[in-house]
N, C-alpha and C positions, 0 to 999 in steps of 0.2 A: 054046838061046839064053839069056841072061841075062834076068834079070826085071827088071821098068819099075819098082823100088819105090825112093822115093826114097833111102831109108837101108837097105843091107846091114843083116840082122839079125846082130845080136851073137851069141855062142851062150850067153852064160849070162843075154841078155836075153829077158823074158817074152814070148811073143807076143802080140797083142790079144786074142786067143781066151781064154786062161789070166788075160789082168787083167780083161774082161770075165766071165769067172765066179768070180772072186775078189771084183767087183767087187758083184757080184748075190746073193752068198753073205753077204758083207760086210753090205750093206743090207737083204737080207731078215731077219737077226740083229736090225738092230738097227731093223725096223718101217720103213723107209724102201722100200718097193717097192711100185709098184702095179700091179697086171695086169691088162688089159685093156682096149679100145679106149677105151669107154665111161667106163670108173674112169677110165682117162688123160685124156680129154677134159677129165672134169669138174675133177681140179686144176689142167690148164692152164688152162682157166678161170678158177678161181674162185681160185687163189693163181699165176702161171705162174713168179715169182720165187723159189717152192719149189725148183722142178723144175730137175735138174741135170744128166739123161741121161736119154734114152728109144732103147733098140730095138723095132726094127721086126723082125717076125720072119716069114719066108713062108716057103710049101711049095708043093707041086706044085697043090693046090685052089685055090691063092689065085688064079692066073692067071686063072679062071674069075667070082670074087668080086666084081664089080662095087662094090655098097657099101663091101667092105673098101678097095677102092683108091682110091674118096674121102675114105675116112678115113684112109688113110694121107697122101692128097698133103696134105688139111688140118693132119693133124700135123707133117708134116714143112714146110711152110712155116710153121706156128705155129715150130717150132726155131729156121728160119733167121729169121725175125723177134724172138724172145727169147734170141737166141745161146745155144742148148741143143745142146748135143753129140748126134750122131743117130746111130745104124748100121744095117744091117740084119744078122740072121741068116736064112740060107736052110734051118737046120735044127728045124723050131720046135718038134719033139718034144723034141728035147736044151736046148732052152731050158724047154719048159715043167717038164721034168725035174729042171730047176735051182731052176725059181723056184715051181711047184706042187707043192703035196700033197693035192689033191683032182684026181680025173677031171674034173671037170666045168671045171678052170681050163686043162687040158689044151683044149678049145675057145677059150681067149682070152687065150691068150699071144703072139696077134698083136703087143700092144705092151703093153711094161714099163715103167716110168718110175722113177728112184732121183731119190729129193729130198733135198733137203741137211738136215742136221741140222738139228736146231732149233735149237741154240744156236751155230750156222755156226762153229764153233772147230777141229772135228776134220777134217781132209783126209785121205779113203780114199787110198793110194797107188798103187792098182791102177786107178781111177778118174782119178788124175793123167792117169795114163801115157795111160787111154785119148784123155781130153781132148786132150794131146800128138799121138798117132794122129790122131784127128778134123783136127786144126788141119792136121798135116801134108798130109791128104788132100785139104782145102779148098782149101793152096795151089796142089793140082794139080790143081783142078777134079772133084776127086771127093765131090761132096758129100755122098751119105750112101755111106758105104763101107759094102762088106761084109766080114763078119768072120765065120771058123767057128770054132765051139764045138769045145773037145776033147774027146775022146771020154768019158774018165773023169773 
């Protein structure tokens, strides 16, 4: 049967997957990524107008995780409160893979957040697209989509 997605993908269009790791490759270059439940808290927090995207990434443990998944619903309504683009990834190995280079970040690549330049002039285009994605999704009531990482 045909699939429920509102827009046919294109074939020489990127998929969410590939602008989200482009996206994350992008911003950890240039210091804009932070990992971690806790690190993301604290700049929603204490700057939330930084913040430009945050995923959410689960596995098959998280189902069991109690604490993490009040920290997720808190993040994730901080989002829809500060109109911050949300997703989740289900594969959180190939995220932490992305955006860690230590073992130990490999436990807290629950959630990512990319924040916008300092000097707010340069728009990532991988980053656009995902926004576009998000927005799409919203209007069909999917609030934080999910998105899979590609393999390589």
């Amino acid at each position: 049967p045909p699939s429920l997605s509102a827009v046919p993908e294109q074939p020489r269009e990127r998929s969410p997957g590939k602008s989200l790791k482009e996206a994350l490759l992008c911003a950890q270059s240039e210091a804009r990524l932070t990992v971690g439940v806790y690190e993301s808290a604290k700049i929603m927090t204490d700057d939330p107008d930084s913040v430009s995207f945050c995923v959410l990434a689960t596995d098959e443990e998280f189902e069991c995780d109690i604490a993490l998944q009040i920290h997720f619903t808190l993040i994730q309504s901080f989002c829809f409160d500060n109109d911050i683009s949300i997703v989740r990834v289900s594969d959180m190995q190939r995220l932490a893979g992305i955006v860690g280079d230590k073992a130990e970040q490999l436990e807290d690549a629950h959630c990512v957040l990319i924040t916008n330049p300092a000097n707010g002039s340069w728009e990532d285009p991988a980053l656009e697209k995902l926004h576009l994605f998000c927005e799409e999704s919203r209007r069909l009531n999917d609030w934080v989509p999910e998105i899979s990482l590609p393999e390589r």
